[in-house]
NUGUDO-906947 format. One record per residue (C-alpha): residue number from 0; residue in three letters; y, z, x. Coordinates in nm, 3 decimals, padded with zeros to 5 digits. Layout:
REM NUGUDO-906947
<rec><k>NUM</k><r>ala</r><py>Y</py><pz>Z</pz><px>X</px></rec>
...
REM end
This chain:
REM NUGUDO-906947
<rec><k>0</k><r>unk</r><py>00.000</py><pz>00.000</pz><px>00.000</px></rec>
<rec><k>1</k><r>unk</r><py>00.308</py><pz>-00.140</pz><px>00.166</px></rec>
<rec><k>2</k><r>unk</r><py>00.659</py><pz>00.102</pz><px>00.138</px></rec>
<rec><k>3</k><r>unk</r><py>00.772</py><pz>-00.244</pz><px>-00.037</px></rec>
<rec><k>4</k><r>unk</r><py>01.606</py><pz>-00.240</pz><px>-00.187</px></rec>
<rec><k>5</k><r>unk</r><py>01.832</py><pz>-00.409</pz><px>-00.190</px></rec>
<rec><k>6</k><r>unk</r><py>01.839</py><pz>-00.749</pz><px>-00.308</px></rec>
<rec><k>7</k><r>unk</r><py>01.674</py><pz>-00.673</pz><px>-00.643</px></rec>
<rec><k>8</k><r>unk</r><py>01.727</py><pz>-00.290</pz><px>-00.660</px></rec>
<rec><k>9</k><r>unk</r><py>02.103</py><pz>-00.168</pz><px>-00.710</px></rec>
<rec><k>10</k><r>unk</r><py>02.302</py><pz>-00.065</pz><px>-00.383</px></rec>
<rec><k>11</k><r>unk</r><py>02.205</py><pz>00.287</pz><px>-00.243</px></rec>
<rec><k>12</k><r>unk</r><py>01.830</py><pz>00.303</pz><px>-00.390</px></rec>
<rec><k>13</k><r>unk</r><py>01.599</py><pz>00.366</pz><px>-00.103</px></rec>
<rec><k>14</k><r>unk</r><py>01.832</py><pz>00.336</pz><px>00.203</px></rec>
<rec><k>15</k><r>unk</r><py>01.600</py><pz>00.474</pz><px>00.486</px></rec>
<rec><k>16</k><r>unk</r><py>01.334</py><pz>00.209</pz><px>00.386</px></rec>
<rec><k>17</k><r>unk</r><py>01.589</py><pz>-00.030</pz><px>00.606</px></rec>
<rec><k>18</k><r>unk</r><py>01.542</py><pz>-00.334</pz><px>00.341</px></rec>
<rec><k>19</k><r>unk</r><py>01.150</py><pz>-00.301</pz><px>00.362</px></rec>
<rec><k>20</k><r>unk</r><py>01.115</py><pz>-00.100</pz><px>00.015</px></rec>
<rec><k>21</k><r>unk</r><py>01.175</py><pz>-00.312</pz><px>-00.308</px></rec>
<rec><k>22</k><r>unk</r><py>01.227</py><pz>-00.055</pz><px>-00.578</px></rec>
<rec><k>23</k><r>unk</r><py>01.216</py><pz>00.254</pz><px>-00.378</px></rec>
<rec><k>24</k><r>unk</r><py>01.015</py><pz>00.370</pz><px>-00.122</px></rec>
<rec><k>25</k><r>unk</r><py>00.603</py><pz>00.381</pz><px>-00.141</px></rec>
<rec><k>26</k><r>unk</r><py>00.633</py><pz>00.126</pz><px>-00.396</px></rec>
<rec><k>27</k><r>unk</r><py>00.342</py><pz>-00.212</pz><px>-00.381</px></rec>
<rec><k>28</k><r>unk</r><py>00.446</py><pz>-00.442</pz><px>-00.585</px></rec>
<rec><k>29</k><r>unk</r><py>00.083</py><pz>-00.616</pz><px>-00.560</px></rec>
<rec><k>30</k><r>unk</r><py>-00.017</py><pz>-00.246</pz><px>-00.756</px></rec>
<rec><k>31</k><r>unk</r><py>00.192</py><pz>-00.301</pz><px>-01.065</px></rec>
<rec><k>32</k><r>unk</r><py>00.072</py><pz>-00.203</pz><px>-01.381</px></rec>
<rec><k>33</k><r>unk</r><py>00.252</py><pz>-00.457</pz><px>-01.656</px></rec>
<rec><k>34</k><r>unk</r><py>00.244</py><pz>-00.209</pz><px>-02.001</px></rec>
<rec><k>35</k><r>unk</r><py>00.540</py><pz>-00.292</pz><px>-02.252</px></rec>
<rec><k>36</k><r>unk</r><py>00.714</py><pz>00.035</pz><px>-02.277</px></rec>
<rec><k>37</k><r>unk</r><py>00.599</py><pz>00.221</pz><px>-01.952</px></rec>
<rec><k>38</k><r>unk</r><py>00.808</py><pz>00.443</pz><px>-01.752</px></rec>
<rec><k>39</k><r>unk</r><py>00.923</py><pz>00.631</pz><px>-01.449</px></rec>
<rec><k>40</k><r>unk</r><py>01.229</py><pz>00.857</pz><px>-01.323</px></rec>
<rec><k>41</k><r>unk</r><py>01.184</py><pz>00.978</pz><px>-00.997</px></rec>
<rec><k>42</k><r>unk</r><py>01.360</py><pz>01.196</pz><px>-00.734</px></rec>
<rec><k>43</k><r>unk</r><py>01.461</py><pz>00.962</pz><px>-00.421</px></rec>
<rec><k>44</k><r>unk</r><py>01.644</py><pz>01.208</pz><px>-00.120</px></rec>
<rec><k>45</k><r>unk</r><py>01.747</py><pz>01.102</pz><px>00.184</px></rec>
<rec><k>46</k><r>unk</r><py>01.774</py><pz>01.282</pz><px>00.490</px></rec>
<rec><k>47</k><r>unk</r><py>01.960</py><pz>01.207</pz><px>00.815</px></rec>
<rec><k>48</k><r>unk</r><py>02.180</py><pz>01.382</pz><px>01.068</px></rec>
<rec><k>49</k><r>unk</r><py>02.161</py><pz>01.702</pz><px>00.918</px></rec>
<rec><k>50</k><r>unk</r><py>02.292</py><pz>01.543</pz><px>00.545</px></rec>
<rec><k>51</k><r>unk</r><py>02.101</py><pz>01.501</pz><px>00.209</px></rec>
<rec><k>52</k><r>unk</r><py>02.183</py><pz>01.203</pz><px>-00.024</px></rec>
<rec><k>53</k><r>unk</r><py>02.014</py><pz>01.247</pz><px>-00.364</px></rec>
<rec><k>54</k><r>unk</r><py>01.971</py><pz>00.983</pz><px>-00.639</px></rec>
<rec><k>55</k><r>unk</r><py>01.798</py><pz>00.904</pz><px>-00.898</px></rec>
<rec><k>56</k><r>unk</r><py>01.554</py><pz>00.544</pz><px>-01.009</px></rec>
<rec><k>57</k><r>unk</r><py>01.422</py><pz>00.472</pz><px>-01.307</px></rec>
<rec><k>58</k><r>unk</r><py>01.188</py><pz>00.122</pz><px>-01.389</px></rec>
<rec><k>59</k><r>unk</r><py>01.050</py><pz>00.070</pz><px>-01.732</px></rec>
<rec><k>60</k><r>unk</r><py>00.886</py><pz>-00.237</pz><px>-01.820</px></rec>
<rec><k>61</k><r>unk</r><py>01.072</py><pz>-00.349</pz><px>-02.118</px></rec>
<rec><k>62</k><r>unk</r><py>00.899</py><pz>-00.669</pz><px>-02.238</px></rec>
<rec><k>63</k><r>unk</r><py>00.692</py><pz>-00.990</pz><px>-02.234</px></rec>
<rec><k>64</k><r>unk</r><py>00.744</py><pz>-01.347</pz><px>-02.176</px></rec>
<rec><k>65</k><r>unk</r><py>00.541</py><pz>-01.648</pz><px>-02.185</px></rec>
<rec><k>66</k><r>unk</r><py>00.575</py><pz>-01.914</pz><px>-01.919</px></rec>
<rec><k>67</k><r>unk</r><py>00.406</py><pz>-02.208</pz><px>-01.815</px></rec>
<rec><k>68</k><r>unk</r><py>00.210</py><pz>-02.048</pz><px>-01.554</px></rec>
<rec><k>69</k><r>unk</r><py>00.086</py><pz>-01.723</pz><px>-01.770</px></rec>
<rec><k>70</k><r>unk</r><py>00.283</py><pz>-01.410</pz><px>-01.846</px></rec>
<rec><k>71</k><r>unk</r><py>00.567</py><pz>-01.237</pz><px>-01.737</px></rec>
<rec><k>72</k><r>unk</r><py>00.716</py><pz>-00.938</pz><px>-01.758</px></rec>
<rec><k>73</k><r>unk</r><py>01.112</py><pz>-00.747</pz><px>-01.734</px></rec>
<rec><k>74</k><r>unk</r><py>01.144</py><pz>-00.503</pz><px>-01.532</px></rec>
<rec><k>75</k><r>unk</r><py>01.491</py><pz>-00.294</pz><px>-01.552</px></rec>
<rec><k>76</k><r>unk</r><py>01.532</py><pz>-00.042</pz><px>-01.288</px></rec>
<rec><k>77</k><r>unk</r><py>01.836</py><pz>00.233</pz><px>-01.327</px></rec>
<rec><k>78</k><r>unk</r><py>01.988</py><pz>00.405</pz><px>-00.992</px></rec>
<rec><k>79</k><r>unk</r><py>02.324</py><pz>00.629</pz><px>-00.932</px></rec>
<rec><k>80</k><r>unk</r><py>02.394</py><pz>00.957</pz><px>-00.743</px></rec>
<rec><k>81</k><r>unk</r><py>02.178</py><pz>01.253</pz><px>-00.913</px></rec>
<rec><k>82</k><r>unk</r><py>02.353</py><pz>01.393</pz><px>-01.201</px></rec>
<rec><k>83</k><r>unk</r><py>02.569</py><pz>01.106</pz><px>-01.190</px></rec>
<rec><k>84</k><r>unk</r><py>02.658</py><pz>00.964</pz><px>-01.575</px></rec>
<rec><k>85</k><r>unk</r><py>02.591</py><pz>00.642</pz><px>-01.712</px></rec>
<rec><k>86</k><r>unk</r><py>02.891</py><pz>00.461</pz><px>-01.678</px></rec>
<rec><k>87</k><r>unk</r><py>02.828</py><pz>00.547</pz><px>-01.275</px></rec>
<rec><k>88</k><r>unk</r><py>02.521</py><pz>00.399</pz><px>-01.247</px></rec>
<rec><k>89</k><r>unk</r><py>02.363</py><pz>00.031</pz><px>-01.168</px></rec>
<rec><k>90</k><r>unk</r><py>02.107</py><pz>-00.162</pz><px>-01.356</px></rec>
<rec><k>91</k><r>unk</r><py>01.888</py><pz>-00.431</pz><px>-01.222</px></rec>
<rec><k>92</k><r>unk</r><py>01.683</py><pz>-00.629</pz><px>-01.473</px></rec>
<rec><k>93</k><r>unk</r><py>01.395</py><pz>-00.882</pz><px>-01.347</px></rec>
<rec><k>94</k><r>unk</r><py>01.117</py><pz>-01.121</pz><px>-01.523</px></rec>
<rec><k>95</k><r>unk</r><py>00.855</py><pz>-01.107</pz><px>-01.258</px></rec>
<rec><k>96</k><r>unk</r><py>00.539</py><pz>-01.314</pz><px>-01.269</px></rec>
<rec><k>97</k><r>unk</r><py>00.236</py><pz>-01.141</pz><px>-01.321</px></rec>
<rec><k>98</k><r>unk</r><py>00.051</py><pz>-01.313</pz><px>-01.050</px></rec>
<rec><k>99</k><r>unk</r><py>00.295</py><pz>-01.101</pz><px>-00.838</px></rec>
<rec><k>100</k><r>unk</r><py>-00.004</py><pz>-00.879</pz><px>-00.843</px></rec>
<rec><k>101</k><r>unk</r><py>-00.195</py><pz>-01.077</pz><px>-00.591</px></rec>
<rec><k>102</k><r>unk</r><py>00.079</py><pz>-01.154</pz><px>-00.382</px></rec>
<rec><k>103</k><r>unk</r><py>-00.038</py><pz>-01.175</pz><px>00.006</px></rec>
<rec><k>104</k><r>unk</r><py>00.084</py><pz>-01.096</pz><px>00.326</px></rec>
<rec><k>105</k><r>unk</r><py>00.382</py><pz>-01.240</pz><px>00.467</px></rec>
<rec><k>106</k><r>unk</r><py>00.427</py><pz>-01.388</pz><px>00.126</px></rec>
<rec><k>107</k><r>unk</r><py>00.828</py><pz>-01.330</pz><px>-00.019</px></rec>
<rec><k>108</k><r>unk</r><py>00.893</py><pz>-01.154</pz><px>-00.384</px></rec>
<rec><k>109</k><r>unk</r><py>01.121</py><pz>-01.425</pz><px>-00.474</px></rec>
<rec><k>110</k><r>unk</r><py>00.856</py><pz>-01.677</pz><px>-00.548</px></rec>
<rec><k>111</k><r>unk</r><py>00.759</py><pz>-01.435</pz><px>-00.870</px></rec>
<rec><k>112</k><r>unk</r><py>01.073</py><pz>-01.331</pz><px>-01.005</px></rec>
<rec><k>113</k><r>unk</r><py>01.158</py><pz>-01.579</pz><px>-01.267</px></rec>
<rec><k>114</k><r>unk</r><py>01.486</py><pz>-01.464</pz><px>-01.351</px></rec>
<rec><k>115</k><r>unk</r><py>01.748</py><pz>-01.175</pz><px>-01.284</px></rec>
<rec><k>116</k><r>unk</r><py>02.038</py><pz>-01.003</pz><px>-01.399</px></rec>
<rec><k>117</k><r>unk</r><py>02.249</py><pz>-00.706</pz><px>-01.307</px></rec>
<rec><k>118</k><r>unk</r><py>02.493</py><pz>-00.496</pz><px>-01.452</px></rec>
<rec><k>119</k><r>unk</r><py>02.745</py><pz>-00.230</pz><px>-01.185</px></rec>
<rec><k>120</k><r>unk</r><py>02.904</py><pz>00.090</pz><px>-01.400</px></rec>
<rec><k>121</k><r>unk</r><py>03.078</py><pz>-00.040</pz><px>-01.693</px></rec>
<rec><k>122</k><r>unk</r><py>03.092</py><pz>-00.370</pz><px>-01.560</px></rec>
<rec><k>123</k><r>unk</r><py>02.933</py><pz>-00.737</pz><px>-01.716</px></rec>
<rec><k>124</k><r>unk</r><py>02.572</py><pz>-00.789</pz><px>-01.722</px></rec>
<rec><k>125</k><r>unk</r><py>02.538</py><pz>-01.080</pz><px>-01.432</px></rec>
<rec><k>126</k><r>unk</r><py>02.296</py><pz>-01.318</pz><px>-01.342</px></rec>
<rec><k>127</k><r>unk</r><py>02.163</py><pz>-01.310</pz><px>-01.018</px></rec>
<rec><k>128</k><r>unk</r><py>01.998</py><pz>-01.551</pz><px>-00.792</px></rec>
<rec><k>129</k><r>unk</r><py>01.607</py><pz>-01.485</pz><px>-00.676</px></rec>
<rec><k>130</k><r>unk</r><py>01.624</py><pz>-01.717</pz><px>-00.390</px></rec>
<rec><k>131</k><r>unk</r><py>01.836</py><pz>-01.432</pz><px>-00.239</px></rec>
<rec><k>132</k><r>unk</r><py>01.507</py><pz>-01.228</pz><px>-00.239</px></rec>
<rec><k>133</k><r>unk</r><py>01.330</py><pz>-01.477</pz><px>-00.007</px></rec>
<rec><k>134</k><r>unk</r><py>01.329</py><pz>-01.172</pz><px>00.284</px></rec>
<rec><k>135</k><r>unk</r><py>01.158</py><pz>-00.925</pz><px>00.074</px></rec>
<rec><k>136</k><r>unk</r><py>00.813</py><pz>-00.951</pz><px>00.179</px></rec>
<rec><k>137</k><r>unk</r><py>00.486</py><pz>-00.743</pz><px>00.144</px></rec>
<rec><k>138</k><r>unk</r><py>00.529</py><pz>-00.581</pz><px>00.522</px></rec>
<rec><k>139</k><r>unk</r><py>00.252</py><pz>-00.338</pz><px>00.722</px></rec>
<rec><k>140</k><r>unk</r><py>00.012</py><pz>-00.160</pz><px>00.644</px></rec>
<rec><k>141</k><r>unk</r><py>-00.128</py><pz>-00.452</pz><px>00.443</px></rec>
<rec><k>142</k><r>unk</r><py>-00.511</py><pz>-00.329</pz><px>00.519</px></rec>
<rec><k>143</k><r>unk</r><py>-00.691</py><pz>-00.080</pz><px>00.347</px></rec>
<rec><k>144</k><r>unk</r><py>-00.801</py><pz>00.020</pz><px>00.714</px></rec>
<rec><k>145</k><r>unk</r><py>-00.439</py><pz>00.084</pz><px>00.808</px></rec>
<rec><k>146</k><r>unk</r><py>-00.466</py><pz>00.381</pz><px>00.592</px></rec>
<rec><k>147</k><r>unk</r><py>-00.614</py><pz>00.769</pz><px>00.653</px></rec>
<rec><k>148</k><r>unk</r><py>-00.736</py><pz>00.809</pz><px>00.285</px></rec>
<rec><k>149</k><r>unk</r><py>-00.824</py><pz>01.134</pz><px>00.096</px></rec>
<rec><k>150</k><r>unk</r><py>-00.962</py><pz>01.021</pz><px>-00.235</px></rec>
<rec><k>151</k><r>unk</r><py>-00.903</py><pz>01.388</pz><px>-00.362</px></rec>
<rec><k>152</k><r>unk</r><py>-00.553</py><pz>01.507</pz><px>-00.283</px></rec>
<rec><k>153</k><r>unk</r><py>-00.302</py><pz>01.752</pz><px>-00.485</px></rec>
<rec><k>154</k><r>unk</r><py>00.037</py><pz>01.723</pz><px>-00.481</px></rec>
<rec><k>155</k><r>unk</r><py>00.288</py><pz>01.928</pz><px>-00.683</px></rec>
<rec><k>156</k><r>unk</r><py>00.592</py><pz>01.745</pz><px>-00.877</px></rec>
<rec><k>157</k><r>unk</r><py>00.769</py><pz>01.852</pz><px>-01.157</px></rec>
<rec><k>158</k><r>unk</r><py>00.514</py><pz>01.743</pz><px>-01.377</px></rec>
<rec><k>159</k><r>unk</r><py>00.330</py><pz>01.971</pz><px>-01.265</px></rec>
<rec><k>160</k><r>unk</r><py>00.010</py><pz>01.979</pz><px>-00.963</px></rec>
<rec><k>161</k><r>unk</r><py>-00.143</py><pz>01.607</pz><px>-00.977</px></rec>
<rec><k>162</k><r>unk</r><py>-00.465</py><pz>01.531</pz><px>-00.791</px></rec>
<rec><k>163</k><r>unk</r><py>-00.386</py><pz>01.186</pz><px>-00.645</px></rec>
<rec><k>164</k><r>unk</r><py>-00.526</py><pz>01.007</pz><px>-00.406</px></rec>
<rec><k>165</k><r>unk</r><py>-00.352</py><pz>01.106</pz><px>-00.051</px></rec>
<rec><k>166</k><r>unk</r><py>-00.239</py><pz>00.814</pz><px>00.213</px></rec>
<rec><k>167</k><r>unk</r><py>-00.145</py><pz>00.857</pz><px>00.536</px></rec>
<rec><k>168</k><r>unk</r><py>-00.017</py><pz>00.596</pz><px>00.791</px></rec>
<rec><k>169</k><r>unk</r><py>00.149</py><pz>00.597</pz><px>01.139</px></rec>
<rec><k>170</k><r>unk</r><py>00.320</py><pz>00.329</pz><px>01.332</px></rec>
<rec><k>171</k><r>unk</r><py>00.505</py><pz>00.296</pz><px>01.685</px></rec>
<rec><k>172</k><r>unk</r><py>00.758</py><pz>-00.019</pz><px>01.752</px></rec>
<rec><k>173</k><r>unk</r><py>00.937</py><pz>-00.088</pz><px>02.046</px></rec>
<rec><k>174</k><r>unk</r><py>01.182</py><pz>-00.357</pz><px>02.126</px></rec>
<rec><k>175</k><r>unk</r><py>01.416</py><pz>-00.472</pz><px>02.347</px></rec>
<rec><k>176</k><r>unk</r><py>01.761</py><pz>-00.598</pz><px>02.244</px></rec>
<rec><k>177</k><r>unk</r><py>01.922</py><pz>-00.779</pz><px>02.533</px></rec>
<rec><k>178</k><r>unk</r><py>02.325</py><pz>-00.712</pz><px>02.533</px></rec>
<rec><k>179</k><r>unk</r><py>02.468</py><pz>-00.944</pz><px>02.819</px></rec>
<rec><k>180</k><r>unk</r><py>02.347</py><pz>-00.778</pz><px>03.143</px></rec>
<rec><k>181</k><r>unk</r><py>02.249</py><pz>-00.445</pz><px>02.971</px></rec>
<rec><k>182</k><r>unk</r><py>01.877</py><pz>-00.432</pz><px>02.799</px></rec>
<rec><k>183</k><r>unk</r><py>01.908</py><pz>-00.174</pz><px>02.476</px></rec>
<rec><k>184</k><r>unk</r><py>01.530</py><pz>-00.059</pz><px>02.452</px></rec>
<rec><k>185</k><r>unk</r><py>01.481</py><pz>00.064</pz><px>02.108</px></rec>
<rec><k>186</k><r>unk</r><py>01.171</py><pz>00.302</pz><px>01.989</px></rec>
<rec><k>187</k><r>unk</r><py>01.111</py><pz>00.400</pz><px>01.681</px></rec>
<rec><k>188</k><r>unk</r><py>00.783</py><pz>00.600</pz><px>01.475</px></rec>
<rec><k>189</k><r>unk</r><py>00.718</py><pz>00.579</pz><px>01.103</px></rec>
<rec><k>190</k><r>unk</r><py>00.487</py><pz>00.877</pz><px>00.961</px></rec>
<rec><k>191</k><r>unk</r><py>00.387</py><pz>00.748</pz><px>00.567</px></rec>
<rec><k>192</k><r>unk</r><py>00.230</py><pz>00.996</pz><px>00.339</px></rec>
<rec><k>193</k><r>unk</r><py>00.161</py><pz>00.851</pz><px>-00.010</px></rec>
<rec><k>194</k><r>unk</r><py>00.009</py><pz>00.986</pz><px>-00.294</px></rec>
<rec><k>195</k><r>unk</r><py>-00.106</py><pz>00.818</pz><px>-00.605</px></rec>
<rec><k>196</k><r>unk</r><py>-00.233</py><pz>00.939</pz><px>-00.953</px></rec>
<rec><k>197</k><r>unk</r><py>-00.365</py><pz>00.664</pz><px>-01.225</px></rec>
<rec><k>198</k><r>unk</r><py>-00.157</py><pz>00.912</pz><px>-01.477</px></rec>
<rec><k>199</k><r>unk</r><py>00.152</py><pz>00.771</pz><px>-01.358</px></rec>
<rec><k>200</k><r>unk</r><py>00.229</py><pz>00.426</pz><px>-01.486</px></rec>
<rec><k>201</k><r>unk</r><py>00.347</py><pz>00.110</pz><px>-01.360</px></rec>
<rec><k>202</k><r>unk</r><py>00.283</py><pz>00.202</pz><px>-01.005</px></rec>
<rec><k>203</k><r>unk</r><py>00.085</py><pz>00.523</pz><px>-01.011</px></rec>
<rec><k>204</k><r>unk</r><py>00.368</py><pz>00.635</pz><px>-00.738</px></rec>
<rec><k>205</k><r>unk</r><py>00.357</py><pz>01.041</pz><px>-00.745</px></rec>
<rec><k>206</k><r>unk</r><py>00.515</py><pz>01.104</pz><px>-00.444</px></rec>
<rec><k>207</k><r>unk</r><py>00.610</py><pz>00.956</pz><px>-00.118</px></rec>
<rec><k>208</k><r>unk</r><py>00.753</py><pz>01.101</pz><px>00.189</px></rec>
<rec><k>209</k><r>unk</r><py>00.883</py><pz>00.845</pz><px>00.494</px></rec>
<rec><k>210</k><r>unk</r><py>00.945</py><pz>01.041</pz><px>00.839</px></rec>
<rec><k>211</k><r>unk</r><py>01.125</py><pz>00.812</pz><px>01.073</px></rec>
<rec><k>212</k><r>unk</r><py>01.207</py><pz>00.906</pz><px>01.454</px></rec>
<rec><k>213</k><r>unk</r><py>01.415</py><pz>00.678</pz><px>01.642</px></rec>
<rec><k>214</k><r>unk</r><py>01.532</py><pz>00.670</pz><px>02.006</px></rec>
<rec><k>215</k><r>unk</r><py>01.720</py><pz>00.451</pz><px>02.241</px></rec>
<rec><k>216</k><r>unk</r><py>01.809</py><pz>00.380</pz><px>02.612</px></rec>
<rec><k>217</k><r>unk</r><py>01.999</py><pz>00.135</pz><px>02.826</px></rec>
<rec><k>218</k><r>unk</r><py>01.840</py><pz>-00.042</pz><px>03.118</px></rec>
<rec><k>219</k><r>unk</r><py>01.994</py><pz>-00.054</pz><px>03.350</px></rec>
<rec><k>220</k><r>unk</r><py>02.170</py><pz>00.252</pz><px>03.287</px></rec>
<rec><k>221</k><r>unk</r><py>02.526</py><pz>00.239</pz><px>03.185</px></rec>
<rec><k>222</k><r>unk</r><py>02.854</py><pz>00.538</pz><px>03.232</px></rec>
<rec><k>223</k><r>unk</r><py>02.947</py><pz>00.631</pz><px>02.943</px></rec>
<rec><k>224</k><r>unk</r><py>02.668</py><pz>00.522</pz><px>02.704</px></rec>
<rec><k>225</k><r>unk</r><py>02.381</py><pz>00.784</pz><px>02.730</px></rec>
<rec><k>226</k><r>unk</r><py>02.048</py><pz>00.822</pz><px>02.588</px></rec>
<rec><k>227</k><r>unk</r><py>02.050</py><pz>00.869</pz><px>02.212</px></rec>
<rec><k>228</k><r>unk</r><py>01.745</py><pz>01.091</pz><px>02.223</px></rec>
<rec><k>229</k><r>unk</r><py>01.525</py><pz>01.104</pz><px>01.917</px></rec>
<rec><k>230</k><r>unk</r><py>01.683</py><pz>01.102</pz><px>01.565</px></rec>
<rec><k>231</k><r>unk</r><py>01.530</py><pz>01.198</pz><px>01.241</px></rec>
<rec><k>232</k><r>unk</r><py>01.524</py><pz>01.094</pz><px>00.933</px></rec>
<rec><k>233</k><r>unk</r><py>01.330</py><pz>01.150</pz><px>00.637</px></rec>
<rec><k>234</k><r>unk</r><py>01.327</py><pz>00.989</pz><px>00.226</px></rec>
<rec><k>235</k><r>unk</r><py>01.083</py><pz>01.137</pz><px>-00.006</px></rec>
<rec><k>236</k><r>unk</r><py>01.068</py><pz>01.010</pz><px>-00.333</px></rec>
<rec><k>237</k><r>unk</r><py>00.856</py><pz>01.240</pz><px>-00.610</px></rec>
<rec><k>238</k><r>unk</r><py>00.819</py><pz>01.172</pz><px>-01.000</px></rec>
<rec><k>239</k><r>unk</r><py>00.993</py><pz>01.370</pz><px>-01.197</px></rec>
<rec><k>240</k><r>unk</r><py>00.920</py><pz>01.229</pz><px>-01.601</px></rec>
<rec><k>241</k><r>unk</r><py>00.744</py><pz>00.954</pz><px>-01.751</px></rec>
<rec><k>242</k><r>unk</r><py>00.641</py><pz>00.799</pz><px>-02.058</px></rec>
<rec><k>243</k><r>unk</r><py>00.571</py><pz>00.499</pz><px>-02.279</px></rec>
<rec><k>244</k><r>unk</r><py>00.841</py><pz>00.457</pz><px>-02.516</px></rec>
<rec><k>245</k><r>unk</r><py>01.133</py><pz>00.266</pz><px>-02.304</px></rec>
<rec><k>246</k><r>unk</r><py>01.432</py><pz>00.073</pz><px>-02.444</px></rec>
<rec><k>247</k><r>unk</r><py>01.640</py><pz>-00.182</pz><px>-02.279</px></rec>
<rec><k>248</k><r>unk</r><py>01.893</py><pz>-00.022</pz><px>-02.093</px></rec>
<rec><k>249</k><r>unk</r><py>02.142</py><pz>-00.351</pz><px>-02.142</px></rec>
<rec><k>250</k><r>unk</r><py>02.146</py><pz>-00.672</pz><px>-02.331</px></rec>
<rec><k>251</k><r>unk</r><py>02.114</py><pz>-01.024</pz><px>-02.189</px></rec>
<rec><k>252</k><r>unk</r><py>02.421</py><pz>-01.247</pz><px>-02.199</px></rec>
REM end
């Protein structure tokens, strides 16, 4: 299950995911569950540099279409600043193919969504463009063997303790960013933890927690710019309600 923000998504949902997370993070789209009238509110916090940023996403699938090539399905997702009211908050609304589901590797979200609209505050409903999605790929881990699995995991949310299944994954990058006659050598670690309950619906996403650690040097090394040392971030995101009797949140132009 790939953490699969911002093209689709409203600004500010799922910023540590760095563009990798559609939705919010620990999210596959490839795991969707497409039921009319399904959904989710979760929790999304970010952590960095000693500050929390807390906001809340909702999705709800909110109806059918038939196309050509099968059927398809909306998708609105809400996001805005916890606590924050309506009129502060962003919705994104998407009719996304339901072969989405066996989307593969390397393969880019835009080819499924069929159409999309969103809608800032109080502003106009707008449509969007889903050839601006053509980055948004399914990225690592892709393979079921990338992942540490405990079939019988527990995790407590505000619904209350869940036995999920429990995911773990770790990955190291390095890379080198040359910068005229200064190499910047980045590192940086990504600890996934990702648990998922077939109580939730539409992605069965009970809680995720992303631990990031991130570090960088000059070569040769230059006055004036030191080491960075590690840096630490964290986003969890954790359900907090669902059900199975959503409304559009706005109307199509």
């Amino acid at each position: 299950m790939a953490a699969i923000t911002a093209a689709l998504a409203p600004a500010g949902v799922a910023r540590a995911a760095e563009a990798e997370s559609l939705l919010l993070p620990g999210i596959d789209m490839r795991s969707v569950e497409f039921t009319v009238g399904a959904w989710c509110r979760y929790l999304v916090v970010d952590e960095a540099m000693g500050d929390a940023d807390s906001s809340t996403v909702y999705l709800a699938i909110v109806g059918r279409e038939k196309t050509p090539a099968g059927n398809a399905y909306w998708l609105e997702i809400e996001s805005g600043p916890f606590g924050a009211p309506p009129a502060e908050r962003d919705v994104a609304r998407a009719l996304i193919d339901q072969r989405v589901q066996s989307m593969d590797e390397g393969d880019s979200l835009y080819h499924y969504v069929i159409r999309v609209y969103t809608k800032k505050g109080q502003g106009p409903v707008e449509a969007g463009n889903p050839d601006d999605l053509k980055r948004l790929t399914v990225v690592s881990p892709t393979s079921e063997t990338d992942w540490q699995i405990d079939p019988r995991g527990v995790v407590s949310t505000p619904q209350g303790e869940l036995t999920c299944e429990h995911r773990r994954f770790e990955k190291d990058q390095s890379r080198d960013v040359p910068t005229g006659r200064v190499t910047l050598k980045i590192r940086q670690t990504d600890r996934v933890q990702v648990w998922i309950s077939p109580a939730i619906p539409i992605f069965h996403l009970a809680r995720c927690e992303i631990d990031r650690t991130r570090e960088t040097r000059t070569v040769p090394v230059v006055r004036g710019i030191p080491d960075s040392g590690p840096k630490h971030s964290r986003t969890t995101s954790a359900i907090v309600a669902y059900g199975t009797d959503a409304k559009p949140l706005i109307s199509l132009p």
